[in-house]
PASEBA-1860 file (N, C-alpha, C; in nm, 3 decimals):
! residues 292
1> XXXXXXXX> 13.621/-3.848/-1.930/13.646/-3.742/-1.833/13.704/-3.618/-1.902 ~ 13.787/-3.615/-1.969/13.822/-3.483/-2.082/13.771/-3.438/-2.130 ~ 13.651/-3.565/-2.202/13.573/-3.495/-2.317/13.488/-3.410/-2.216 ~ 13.413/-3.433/-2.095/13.358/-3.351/-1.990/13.452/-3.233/-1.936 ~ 13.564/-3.244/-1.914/13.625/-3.121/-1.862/13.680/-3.034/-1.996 ~ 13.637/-3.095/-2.119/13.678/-2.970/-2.218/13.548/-2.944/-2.261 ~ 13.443/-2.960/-2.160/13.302/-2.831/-2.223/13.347/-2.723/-2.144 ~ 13.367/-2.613/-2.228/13.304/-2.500/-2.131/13.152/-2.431/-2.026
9> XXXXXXXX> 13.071/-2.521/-2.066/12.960/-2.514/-2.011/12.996/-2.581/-1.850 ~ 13.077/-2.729/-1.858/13.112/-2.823/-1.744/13.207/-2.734/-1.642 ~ 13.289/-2.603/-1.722/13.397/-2.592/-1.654/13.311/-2.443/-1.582 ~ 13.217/-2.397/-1.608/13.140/-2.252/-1.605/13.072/-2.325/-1.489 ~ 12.966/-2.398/-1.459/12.967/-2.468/-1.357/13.014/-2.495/-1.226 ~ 13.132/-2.515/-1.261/13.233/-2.566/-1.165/13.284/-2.475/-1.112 ~ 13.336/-2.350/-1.164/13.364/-2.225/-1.119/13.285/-2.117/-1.070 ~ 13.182/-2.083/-1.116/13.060/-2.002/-1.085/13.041/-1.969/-0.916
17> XXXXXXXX> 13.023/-2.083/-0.861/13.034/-2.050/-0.732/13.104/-1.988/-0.645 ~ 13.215/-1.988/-0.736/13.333/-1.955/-0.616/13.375/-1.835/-0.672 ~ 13.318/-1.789/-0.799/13.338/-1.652/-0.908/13.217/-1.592/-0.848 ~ 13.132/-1.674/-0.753/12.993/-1.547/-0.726/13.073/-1.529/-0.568 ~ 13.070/-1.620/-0.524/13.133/-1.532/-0.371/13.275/-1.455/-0.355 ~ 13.342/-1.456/-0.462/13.469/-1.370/-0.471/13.408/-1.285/-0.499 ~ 13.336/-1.214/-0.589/13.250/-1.135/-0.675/13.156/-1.020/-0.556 ~ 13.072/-1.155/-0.457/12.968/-1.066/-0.364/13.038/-1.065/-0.243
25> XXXXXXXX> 13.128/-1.139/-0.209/13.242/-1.062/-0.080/13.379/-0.962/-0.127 ~ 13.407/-0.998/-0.222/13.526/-0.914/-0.262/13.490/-0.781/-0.310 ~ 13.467/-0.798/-0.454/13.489/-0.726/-0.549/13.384/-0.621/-0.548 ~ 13.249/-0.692/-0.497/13.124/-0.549/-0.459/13.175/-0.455/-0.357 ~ 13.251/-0.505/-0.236/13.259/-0.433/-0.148/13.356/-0.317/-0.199 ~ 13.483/-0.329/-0.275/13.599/-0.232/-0.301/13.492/-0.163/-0.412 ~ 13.428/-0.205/-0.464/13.353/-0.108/-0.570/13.309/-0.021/-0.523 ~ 13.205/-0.078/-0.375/13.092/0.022/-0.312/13.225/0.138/-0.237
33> XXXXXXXX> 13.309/0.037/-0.198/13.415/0.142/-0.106/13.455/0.270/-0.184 ~ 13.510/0.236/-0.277/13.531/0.356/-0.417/13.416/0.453/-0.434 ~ 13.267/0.393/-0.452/13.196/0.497/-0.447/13.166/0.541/-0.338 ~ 13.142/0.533/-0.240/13.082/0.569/-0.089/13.204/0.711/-0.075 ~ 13.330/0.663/-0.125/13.464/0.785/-0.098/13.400/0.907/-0.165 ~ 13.360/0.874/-0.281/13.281/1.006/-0.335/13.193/1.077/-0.285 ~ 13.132/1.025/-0.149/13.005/1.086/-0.116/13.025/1.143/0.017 ~ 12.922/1.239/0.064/12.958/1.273/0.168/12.832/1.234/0.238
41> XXXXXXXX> 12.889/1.165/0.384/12.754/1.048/0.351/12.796/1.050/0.539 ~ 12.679/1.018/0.615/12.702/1.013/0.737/12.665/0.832/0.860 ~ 12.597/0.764/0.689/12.546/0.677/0.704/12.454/0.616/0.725 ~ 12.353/0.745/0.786/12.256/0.702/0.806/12.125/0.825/0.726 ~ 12.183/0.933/0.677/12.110/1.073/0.586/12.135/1.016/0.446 ~ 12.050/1.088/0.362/12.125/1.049/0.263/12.210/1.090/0.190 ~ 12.306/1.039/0.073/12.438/1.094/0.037/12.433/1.208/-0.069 ~ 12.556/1.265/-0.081/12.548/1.426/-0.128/12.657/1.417/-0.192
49> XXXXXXXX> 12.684/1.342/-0.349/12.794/1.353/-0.446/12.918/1.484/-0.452 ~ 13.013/1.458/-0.360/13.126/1.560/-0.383/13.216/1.501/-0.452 ~ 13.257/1.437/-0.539/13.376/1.392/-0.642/13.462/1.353/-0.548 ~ 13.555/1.398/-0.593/13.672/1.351/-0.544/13.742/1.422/-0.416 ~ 13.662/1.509/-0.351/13.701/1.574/-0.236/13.759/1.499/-0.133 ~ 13.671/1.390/-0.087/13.725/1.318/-0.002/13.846/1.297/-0.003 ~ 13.911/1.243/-0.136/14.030/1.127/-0.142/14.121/1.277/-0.170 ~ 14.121/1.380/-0.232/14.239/1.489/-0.200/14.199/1.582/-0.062
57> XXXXXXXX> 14.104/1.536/-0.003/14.186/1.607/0.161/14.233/1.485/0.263 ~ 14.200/1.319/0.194/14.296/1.260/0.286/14.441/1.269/0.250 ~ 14.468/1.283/0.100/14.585/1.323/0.053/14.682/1.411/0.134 ~ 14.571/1.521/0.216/14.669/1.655/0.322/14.639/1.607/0.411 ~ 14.588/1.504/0.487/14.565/1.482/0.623/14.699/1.445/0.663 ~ 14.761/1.487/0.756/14.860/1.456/0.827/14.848/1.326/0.947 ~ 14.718/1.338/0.953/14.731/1.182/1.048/14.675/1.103/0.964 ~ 14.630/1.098/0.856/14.626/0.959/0.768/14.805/0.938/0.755
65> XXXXXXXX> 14.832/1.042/0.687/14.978/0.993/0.650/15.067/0.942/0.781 ~ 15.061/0.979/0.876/15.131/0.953/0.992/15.060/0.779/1.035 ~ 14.980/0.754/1.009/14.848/0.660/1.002/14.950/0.532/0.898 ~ 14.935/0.578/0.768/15.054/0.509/0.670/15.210/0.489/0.735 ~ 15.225/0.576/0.792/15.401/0.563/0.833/15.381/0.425/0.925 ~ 15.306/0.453/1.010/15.300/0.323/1.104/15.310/0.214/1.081 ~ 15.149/0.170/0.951/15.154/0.085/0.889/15.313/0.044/0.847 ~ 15.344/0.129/0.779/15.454/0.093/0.624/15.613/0.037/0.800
73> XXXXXXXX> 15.595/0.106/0.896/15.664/0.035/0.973/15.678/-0.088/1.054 ~ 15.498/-0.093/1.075/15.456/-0.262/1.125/15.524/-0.381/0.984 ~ 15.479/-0.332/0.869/15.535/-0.399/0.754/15.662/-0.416/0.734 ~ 15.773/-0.314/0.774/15.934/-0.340/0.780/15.956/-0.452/0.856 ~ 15.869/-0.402/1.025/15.903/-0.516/1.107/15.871/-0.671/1.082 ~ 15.768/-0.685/1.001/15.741/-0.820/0.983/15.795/-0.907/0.914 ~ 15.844/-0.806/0.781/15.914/-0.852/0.634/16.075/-0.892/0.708 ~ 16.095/-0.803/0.854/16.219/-0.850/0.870/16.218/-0.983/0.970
81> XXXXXXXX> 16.106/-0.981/1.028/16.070/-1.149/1.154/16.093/-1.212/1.057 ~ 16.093/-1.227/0.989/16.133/-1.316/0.863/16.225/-1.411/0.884 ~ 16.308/-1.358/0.908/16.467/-1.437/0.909/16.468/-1.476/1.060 ~ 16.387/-1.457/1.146/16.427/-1.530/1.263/16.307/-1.623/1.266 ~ 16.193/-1.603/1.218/16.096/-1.741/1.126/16.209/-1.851/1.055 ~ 16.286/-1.794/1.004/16.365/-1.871/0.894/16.436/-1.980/0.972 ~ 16.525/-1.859/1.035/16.584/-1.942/1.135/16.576/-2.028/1.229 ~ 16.477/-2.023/1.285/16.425/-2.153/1.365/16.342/-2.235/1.267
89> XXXXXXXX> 16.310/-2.255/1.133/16.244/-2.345/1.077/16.340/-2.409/1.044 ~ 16.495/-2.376/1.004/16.621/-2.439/0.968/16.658/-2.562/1.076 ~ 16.652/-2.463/1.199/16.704/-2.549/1.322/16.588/-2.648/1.342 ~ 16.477/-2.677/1.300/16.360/-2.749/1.359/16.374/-2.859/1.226 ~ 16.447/-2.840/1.109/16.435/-2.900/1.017/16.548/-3.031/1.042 ~ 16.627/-2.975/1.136/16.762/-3.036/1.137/16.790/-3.174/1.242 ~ 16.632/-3.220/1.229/16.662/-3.309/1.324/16.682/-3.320/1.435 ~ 16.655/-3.176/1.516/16.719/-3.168/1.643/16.562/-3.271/1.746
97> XXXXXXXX> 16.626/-3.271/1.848/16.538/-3.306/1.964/16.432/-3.263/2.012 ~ 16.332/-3.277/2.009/16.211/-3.249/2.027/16.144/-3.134/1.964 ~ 16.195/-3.144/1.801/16.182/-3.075/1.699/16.008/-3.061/1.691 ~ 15.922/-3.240/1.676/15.809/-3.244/1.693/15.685/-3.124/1.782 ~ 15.768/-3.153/1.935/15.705/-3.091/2.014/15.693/-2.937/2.025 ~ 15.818/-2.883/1.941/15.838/-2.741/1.956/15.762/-2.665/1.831 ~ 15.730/-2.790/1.738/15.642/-2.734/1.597/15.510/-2.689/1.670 ~ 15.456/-2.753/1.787/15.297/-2.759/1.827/15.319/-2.617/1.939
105> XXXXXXXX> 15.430/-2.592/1.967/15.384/-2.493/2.087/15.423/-2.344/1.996 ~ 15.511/-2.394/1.890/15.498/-2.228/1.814/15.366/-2.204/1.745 ~ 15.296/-2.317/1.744/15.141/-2.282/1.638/15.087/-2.250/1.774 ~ 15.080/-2.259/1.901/14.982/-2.218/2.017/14.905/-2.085/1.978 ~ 15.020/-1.954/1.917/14.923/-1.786/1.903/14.871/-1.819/1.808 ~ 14.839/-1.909/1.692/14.751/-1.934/1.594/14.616/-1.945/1.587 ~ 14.631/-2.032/1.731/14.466/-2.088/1.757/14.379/-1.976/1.844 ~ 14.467/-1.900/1.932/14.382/-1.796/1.973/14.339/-1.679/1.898
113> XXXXXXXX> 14.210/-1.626/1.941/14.148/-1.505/1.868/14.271/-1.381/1.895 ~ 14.257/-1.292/1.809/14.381/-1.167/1.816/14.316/-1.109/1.977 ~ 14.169/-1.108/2.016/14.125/-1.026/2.085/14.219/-1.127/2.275 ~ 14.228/-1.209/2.220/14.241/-1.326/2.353/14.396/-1.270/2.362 ~ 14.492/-1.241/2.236/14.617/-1.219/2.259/14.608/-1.085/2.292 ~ 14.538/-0.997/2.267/14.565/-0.901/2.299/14.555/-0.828/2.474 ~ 14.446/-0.909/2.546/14.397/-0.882/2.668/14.530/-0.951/2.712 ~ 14.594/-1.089/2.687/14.697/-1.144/2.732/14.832/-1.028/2.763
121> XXXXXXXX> 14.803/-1.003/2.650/14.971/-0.914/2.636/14.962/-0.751/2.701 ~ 14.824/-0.714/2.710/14.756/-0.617/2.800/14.823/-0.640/2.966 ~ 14.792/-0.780/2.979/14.837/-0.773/3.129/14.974/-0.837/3.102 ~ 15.076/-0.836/3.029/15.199/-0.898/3.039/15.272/-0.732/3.045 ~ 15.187/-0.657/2.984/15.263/-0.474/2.951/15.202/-0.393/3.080 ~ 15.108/-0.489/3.150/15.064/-0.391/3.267/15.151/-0.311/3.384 ~ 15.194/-0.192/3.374/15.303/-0.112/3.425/15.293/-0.126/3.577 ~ 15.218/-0.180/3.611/15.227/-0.243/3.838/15.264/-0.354/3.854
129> XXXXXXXX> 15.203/-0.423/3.782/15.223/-0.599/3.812/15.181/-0.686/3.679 ~ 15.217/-0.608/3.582/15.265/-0.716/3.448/15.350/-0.761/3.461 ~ 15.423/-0.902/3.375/15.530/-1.025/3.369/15.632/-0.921/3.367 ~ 15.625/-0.834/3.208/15.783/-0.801/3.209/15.818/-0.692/3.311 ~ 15.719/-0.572/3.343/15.776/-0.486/3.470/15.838/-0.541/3.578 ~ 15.771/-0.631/3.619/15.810/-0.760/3.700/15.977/-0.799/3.694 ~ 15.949/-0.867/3.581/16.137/-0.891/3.550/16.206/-0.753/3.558 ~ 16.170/-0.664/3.507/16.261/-0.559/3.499/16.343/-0.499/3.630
137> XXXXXXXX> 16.208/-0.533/3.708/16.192/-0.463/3.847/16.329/-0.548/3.946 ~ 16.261/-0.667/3.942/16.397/-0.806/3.953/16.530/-0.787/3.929 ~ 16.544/-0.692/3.793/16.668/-0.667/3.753/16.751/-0.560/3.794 ~ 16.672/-0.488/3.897/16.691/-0.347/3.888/16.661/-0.240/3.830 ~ 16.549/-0.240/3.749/16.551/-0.126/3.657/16.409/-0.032/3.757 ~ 16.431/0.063/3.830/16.352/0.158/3.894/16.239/0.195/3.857 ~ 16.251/0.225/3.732/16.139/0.320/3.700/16.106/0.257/3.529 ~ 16.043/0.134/3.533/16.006/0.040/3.364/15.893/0.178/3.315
145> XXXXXXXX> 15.913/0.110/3.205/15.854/0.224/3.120/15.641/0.155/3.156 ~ 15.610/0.224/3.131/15.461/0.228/3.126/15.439/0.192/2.921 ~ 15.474/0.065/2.892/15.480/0.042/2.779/15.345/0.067/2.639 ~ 15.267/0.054/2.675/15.138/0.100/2.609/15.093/0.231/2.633 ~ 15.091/0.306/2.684/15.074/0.434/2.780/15.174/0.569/2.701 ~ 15.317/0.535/2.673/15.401/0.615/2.638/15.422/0.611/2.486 ~ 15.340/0.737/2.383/15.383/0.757/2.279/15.479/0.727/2.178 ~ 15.605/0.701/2.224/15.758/0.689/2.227/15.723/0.537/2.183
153> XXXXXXXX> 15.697/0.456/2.257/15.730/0.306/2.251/15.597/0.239/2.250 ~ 15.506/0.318/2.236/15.332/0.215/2.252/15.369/0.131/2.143 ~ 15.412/0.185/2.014/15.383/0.140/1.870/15.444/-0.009/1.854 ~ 15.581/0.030/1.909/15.703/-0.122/1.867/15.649/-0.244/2.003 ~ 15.636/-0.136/2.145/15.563/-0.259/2.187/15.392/-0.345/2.131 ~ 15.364/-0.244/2.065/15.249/-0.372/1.993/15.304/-0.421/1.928 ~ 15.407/-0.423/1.795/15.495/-0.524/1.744/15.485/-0.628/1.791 ~ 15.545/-0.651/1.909/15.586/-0.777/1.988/15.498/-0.870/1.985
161> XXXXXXXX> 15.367/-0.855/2.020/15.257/-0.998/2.064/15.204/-1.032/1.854 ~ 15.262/-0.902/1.756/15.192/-0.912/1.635/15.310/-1.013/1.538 ~ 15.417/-1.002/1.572/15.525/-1.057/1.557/15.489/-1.237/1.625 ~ 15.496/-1.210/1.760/15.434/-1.350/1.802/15.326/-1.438/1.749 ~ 15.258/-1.350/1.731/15.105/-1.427/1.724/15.107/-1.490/1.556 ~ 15.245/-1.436/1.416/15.224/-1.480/1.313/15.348/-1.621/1.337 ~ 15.407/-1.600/1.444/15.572/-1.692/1.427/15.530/-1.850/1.431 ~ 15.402/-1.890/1.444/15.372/-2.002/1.407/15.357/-2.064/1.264
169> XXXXXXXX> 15.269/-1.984/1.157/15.202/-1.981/1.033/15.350/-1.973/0.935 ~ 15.446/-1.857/0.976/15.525/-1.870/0.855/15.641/-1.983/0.894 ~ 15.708/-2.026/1.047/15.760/-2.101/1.063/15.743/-2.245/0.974 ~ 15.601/-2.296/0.993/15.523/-2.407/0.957/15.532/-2.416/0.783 ~ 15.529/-2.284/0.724/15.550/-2.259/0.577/15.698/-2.345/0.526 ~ 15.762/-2.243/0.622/15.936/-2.286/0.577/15.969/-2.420/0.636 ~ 15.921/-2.453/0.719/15.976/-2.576/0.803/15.908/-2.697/0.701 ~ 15.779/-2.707/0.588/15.706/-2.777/0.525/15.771/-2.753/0.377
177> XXXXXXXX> 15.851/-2.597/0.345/15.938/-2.632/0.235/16.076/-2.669/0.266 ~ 16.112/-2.654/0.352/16.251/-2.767/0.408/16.272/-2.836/0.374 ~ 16.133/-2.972/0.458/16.132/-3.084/0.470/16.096/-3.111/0.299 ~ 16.058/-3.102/0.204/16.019/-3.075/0.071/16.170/-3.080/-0.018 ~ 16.319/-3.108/0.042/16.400/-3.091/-0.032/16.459/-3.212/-0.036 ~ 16.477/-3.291/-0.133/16.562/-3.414/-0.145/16.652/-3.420/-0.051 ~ 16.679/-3.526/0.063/16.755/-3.534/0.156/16.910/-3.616/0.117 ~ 16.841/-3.684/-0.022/17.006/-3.657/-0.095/17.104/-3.604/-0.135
185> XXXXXXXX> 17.056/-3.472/-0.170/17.119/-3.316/-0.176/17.215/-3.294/-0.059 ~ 17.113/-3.289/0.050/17.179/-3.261/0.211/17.264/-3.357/0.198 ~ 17.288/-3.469/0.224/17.376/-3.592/0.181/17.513/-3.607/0.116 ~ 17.488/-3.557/-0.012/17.606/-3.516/-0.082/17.653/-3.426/-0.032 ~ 17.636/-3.301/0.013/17.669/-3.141/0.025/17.770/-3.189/0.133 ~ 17.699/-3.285/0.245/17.788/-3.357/0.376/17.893/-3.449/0.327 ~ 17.875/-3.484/0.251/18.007/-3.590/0.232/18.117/-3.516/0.136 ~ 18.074/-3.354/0.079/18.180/-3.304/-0.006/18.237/-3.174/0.129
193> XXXXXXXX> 18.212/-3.210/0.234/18.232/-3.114/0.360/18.215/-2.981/0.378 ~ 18.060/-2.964/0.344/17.966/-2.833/0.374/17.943/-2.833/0.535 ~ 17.945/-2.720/0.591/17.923/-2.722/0.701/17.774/-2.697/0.714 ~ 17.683/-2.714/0.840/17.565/-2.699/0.839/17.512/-2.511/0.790 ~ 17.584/-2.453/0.797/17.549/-2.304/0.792/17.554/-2.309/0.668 ~ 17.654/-2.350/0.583/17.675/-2.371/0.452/17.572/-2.420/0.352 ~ 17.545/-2.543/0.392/17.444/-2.605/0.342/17.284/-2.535/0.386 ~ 17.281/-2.454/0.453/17.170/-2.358/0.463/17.196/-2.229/0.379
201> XXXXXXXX> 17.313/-2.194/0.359/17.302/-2.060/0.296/17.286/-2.057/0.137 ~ 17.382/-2.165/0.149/17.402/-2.179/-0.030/17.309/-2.334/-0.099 ~ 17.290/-2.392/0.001/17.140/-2.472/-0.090/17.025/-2.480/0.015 ~ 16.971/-2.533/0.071/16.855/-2.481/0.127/16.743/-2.341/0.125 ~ 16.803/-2.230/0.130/16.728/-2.133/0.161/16.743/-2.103/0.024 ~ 16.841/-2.151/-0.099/16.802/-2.102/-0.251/16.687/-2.180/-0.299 ~ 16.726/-2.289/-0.239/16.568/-2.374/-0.313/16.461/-2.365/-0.269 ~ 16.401/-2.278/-0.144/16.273/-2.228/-0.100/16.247/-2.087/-0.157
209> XXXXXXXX> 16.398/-2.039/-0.203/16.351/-1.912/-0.221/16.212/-1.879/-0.283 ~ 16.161/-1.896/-0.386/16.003/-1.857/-0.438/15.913/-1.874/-0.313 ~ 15.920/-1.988/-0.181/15.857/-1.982/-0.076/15.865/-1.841/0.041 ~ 15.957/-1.783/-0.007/16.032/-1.698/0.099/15.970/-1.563/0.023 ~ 15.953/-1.550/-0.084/15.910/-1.430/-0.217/15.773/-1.425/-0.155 ~ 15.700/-1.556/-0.177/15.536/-1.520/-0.110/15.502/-1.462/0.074 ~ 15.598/-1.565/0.087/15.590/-1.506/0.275/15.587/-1.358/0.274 ~ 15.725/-1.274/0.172/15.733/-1.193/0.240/15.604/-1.052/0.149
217> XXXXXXXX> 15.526/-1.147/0.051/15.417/-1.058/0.022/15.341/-1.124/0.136 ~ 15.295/-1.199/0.172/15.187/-1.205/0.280/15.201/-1.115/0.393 ~ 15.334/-1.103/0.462/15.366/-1.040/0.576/15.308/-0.878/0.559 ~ 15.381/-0.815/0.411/15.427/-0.685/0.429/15.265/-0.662/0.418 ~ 15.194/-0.758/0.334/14.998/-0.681/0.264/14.978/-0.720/0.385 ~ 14.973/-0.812/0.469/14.916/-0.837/0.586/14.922/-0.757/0.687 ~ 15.031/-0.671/0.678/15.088/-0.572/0.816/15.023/-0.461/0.721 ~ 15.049/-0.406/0.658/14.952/-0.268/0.609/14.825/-0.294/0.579
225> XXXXXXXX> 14.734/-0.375/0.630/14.601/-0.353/0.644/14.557/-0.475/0.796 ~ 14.657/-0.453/0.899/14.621/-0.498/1.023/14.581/-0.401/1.095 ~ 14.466/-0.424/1.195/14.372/-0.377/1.268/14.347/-0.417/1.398 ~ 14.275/-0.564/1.417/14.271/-0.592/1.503/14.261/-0.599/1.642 ~ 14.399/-0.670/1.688/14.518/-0.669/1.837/14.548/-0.501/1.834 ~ 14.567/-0.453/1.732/14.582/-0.290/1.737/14.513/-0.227/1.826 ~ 14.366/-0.219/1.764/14.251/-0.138/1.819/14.181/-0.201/1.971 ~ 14.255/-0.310/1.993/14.193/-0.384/2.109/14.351/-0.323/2.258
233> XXXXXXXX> 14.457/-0.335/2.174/14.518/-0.319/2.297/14.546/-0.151/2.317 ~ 14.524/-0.070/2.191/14.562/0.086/2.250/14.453/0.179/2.204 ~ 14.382/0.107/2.064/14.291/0.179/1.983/14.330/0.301/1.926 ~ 14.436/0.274/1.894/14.514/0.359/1.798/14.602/0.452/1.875 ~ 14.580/0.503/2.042/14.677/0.540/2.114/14.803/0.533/2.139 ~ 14.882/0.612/2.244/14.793/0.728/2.274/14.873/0.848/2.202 ~ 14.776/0.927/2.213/14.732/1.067/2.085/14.820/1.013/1.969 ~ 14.743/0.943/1.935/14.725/0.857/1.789/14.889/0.761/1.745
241> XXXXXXXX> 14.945/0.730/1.828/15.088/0.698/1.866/15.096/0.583/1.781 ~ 15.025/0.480/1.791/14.994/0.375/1.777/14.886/0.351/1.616 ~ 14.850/0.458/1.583/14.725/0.474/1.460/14.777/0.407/1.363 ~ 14.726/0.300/1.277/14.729/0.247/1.186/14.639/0.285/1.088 ~ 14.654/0.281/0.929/14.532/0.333/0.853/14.386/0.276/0.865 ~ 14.384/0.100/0.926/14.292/0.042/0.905/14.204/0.088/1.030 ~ 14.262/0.119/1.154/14.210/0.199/1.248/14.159/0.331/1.238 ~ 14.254/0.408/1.171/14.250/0.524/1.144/14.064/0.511/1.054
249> XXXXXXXX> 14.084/0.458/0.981/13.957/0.445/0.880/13.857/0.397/0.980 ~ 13.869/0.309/1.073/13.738/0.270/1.120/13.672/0.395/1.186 ~ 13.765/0.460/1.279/13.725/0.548/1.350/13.659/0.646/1.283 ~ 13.676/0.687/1.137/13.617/0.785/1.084/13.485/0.747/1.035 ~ 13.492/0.660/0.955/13.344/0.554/0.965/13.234/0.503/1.055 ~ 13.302/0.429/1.166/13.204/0.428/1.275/13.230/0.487/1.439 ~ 13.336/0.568/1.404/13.287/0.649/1.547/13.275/0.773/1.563 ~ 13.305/0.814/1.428/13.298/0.938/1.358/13.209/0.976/1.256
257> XXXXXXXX> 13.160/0.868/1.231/12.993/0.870/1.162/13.007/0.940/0.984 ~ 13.135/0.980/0.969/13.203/0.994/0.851/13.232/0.891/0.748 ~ 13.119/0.832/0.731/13.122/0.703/0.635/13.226/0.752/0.456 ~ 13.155/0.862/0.465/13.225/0.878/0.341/13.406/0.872/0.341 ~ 13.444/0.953/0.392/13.577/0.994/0.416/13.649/0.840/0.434 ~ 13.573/0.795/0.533/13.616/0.633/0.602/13.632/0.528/0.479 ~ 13.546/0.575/0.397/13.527/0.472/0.246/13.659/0.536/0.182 ~ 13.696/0.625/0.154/13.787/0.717/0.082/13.893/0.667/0.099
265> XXXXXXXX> 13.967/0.689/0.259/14.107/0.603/0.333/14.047/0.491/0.312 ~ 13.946/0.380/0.295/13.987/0.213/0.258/14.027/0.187/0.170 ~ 13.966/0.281/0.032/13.970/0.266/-0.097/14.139/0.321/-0.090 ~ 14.195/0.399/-0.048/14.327/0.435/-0.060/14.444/0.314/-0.030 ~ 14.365/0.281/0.074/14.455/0.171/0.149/14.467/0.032/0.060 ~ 14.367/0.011/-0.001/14.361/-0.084/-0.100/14.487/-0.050/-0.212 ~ 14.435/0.097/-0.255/14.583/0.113/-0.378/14.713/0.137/-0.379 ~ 14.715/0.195/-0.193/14.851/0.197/-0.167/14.901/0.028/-0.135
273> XXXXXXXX> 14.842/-0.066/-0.107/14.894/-0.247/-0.063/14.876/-0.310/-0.213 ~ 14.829/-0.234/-0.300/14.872/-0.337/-0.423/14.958/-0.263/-0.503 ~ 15.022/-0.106/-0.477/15.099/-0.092/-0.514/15.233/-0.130/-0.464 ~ 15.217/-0.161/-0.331/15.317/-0.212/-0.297/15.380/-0.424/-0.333 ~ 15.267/-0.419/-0.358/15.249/-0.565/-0.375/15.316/-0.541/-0.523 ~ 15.271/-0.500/-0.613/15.359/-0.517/-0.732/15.501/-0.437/-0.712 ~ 15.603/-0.354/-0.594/15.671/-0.317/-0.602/15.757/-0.436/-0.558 ~ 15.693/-0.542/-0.468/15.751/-0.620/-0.421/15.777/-0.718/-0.509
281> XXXXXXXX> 15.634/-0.780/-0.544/15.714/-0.865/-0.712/15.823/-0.847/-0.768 ~ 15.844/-0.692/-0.806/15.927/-0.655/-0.946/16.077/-0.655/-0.862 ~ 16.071/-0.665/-0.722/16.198/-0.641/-0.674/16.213/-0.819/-0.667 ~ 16.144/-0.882/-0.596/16.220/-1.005/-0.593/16.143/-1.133/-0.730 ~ 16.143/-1.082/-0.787/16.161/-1.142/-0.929/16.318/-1.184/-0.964 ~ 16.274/-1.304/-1.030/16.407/-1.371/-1.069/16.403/-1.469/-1.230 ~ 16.465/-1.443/-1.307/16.471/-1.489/-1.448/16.488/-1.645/-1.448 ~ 16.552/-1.670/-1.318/16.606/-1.848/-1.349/16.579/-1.897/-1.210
289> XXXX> 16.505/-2.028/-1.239/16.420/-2.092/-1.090/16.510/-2.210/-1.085 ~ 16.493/-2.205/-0.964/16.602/-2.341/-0.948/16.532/-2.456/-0.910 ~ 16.574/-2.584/-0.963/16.494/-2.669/-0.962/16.582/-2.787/-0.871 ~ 16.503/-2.924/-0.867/16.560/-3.013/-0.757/16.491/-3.121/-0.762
END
């Protein structure tokens, strides 16, 4: 079996496949995206080589950049759900009571399509007879805001169902490196009289940490190139309140028939999420891993 897995011919093989569909789904498309930015192209005429025009007037566009702010804020908010992910994977770890049952109903927004959560949370924000106006109304509050509708607050209320709809996936992460920690550790820490907060602050959440490093690159690349639940519950509304870049880009591409420009902001969006992706590395990088 070695002498077979040390041909390189055996190991070229074995990989090829999965080096041709990374290759013809990935890597062609950001190529073509890069060039298409160069062109001024309507999608369906044919294209008319302007260099680099595209990518320095999205540079001055003020609603791309306003487009980025959003993003780079859906990404604060997620990188920070974090810790209340955390926190209930702690409490679910701990043995409590019907720990089982509460793992299956936080994966529930997992299994639905973004488009199913989004019509959901459409009529939960519906300003006559949605859930929460409803409560509000119950509570006294006169005049609830028209939550999707109002500039001011469209944005953070989409947060909410985008926040929901991931609190299954990273819970399940942390709650699977939890359970992953010698329960002898926990053991000792209890018999030298750690309190439970204790024994979460100062060993538990150090020994997932490298788990907690990837979450929070998945979250932040994941939130600066989300689309989706976006474009389904406001479509970037209203007067662009809500605009995300990945929206922002579609609209210029296909409803704006501005293929080129639309290629230009993807290709951007690509270099602004891996620059951030290596800003994030270099910040939570650590010289000494702790082991167990």
């Amino acid at each position: 079996m070695n002498k077979i897995m040390s041909n390189k011919w055996i190991i070229f093989l074995y990989t090829f496949p999965a080096l041709f569909l990374i290759g013809v789904l990935i890597v062609v498309p950001l190529i073509l995206s890069g060039y298409f930015g160069l062109m001024d192209w309507d999608g369906i005429s044919a294209m008319e080589f302007i260099g680099l025009e595209n990518y320095m007037v999205a540079l001055q566009d003020a609603k791309f950049w306003e487009s980025a702010f959003h993003s780079f804020l859906l990404a604060l908010f997620s990188a920070l759900s974090l810790i209340l992910y955390l926190i209930v994977a702690l409490i679910l770890a701990s043995k409590i009571k019907g720990a089982n049952l509460l793992r299956k109903i936080y994966l529930i927004p997992m299994l639905l399509s973004s488009v199913a959560i989004a019509q959901l949370w459409i009529k939960v924000y519906n300003p006559t007879n949605g859930m929460l106006n409803s409560v509000l109304i119950f509570f006294g509050v006169e005049n609830p805001p028209n939550w999707l509708a109002d500039p001011d607050i469209a944005l953070y209320a989409i947060f909410i169902p985008i926040i929901w709809q991931y609190a299954g996936f990273y819970i399940l992460i942390y709650y699977a490196a939890l359970k992953n920690i010698p329960q002898s550790l926990i053991e000792a820490a209890k018999i030298d009289g750690a309190s439970p907060v204790q024994i979460a602050m100062k060993m538990k959440i150090p020994l997932i940490m490298n788990v907690i490093k990837v979450t929070i690159v998945l979250s932040v690349v994941g939130s600066l190139k989300y689309f989706d639940l976006i474009y389904v519950m406001t479509g970037g509304g209203p007067n662009g309140a809500s605009e995300v870049m990945a929206s922002y880009m579609y609209k210029l591409a296909f409803e704006s028939y501005d293929f080129g420009y639309g290629s230009a902001i993807g290709f951007l969006l690509l270099i602004i999420t891996l620059i951030v992706t290596i800003i994030i590395r270099k910040l939570t990088a650590t010289k000494e891993e702790i082991q167990y």
